[in-house]
C-alpha positions in Angstrom: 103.7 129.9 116.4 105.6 133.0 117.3 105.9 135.2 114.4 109.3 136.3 115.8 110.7 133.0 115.4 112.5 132.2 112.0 111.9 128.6 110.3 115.6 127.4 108.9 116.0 124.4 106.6 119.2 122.5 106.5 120.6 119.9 104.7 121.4 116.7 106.6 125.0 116.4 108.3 126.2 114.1 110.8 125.4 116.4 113.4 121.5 116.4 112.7 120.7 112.8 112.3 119.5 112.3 115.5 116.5 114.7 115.0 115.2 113.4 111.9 112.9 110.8 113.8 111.8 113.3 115.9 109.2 114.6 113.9 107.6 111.4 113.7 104.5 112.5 115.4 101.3 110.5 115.4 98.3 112.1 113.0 94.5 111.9 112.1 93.0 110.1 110.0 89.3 111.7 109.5 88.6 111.0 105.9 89.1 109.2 102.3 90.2 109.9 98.9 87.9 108.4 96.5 89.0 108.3 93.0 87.7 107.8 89.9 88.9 107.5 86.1 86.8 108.6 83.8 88.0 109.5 79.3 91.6 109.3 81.1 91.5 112.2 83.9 91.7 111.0 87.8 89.0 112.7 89.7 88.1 112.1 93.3 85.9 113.1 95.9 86.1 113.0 99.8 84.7 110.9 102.3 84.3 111.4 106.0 85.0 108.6 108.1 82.5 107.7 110.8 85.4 107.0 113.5 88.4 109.1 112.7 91.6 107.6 114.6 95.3 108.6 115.1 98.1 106.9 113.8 102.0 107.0 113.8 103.8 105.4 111.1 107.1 103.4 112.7 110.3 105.4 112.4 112.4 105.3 110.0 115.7 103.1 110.0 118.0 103.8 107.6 121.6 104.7 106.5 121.1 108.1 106.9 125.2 108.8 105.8 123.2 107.9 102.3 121.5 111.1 102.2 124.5 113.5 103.0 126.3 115.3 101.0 124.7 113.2 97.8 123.8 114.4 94.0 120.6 111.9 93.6 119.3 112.2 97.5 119.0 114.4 100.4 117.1 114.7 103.4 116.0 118.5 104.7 115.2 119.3 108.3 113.1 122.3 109.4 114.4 124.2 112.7 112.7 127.0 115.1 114.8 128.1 117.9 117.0 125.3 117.4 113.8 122.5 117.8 113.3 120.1 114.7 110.1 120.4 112.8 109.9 118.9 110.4 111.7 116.9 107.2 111.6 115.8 103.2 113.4 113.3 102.3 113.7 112.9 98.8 115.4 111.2 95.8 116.4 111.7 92.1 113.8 109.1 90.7 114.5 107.0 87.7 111.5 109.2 85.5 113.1 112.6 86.0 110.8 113.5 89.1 112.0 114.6 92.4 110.3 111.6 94.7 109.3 112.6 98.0 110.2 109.8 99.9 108.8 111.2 103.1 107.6 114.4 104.5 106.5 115.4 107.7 105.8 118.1 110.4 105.4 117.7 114.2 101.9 118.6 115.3 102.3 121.5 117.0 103.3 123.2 114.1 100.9 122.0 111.4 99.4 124.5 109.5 101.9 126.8 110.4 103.8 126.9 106.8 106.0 124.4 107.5 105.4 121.5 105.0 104.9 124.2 102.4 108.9 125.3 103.3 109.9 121.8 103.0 107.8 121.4 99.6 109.6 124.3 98.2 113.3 123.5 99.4 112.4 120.0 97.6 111.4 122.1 94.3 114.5 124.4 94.3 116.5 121.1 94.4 114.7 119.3 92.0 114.9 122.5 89.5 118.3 122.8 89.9 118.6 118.9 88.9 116.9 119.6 85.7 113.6 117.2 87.0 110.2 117.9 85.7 108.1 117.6 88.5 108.1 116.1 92.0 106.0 113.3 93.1 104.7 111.4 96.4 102.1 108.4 97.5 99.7 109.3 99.8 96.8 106.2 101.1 93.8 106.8 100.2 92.6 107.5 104.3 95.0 110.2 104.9 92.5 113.1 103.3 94.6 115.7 105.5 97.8 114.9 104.0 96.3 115.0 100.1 94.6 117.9 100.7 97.9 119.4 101.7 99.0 118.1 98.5 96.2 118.9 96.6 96.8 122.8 98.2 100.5 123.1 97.1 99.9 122.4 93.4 99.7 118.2 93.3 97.6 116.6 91.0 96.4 112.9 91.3 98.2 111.4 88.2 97.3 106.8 89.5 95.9 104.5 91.8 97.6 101.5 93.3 94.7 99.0 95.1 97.8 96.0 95.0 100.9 98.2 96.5 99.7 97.6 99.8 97.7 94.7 99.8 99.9 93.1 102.6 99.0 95.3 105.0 95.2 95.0 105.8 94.8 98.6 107.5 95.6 100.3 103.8 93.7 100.1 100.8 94.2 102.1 98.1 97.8 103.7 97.0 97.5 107.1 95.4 100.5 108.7 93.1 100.1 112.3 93.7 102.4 114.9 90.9 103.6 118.5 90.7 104.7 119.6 87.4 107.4 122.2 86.6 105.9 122.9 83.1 103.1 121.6 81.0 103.3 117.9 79.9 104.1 117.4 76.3 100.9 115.7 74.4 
């Protein structure tokens, strides 16, 4: 990444819907997330996978008008030199978090800070919303994406092994949190 170049994050318009699939780029999947409950705290540890493999989740289809200009949604886009990035898209959920429907970065410029600018434009909206955390699902075989997670202050807070059990090529469904402030006990 050129250090001269600036990262901007805008809110979705009209305009900018056309990019938001565009940083649907495929990823690796080199390792799992193995948890474990133990007196009431989620632990995990990480497994290689024998055969890593790349994948590309479908893009999305949706009424993107929905996430314009909205109190309880909006959908951020990441630009260099006028190229999209990267996004978050992410909702006012019914528990008082900020839920991160989806975020991603095109993968030529993983690593590069961008996720971690989306993460924080999501925070800044969710703060000024009065929410006490944000929140995400992750599968249980995408270790590079929880340890992203895991890296910008996320917590493993549940385990889903039903969520997906339509789809034989996921397993387990893991609810990853980021709290403002302390929990109450």
């Amino acid at each position: 990444m050129n250090r001269e170049s600036k990262i901007m994050i805008s809110p979705l318009n009209t305009e900018l819907i056309e990019d938001i699939n565009k940083t649907n780029d495929s990823f690796k999947l080199y390792g799992r997330v193995v948890p474990s409950l133990q007196s009431g705290k989620w632990s995990y540890e990480e497994v290689l996978l024998d055969e890593p493999r790349e994948i590309r989740f479908p893009d999305d289809k949706l009424d993107w008008d929905q996430y314009i200009n909205q109190e309880d949604k909006t959908l951020f886009l990441a630009y260099m030199n006028h190229t999209c990035i990267g996004q978050i898209r992410i909702i006012k959920d019914w528990n008082r978090f900020c839920y991160i429907e989806n975020i991603a970065t095109k993968k030529d410029y993983r690593g590069s800070g961008v996720g971690k600018l989306l993460l924080n434009k999501a925070e800044e909206w969710a703060k000024q919303r009065k929410l006490v955390g944000m929140s995400l699902e992750a599968q249980d075989d995408n270790l590079g994406a929880c340890q992203f997670y895991v890296k910008q202050g996320f917590i493993l807070g549940g385990v889903d092994t039903l969520k997906q059990s339509s789809n034989a090529d996921i397993g387990t469904t893991l609810y990853w949190y980021k709290l403002f402030n302390e929990p109450i006990k």
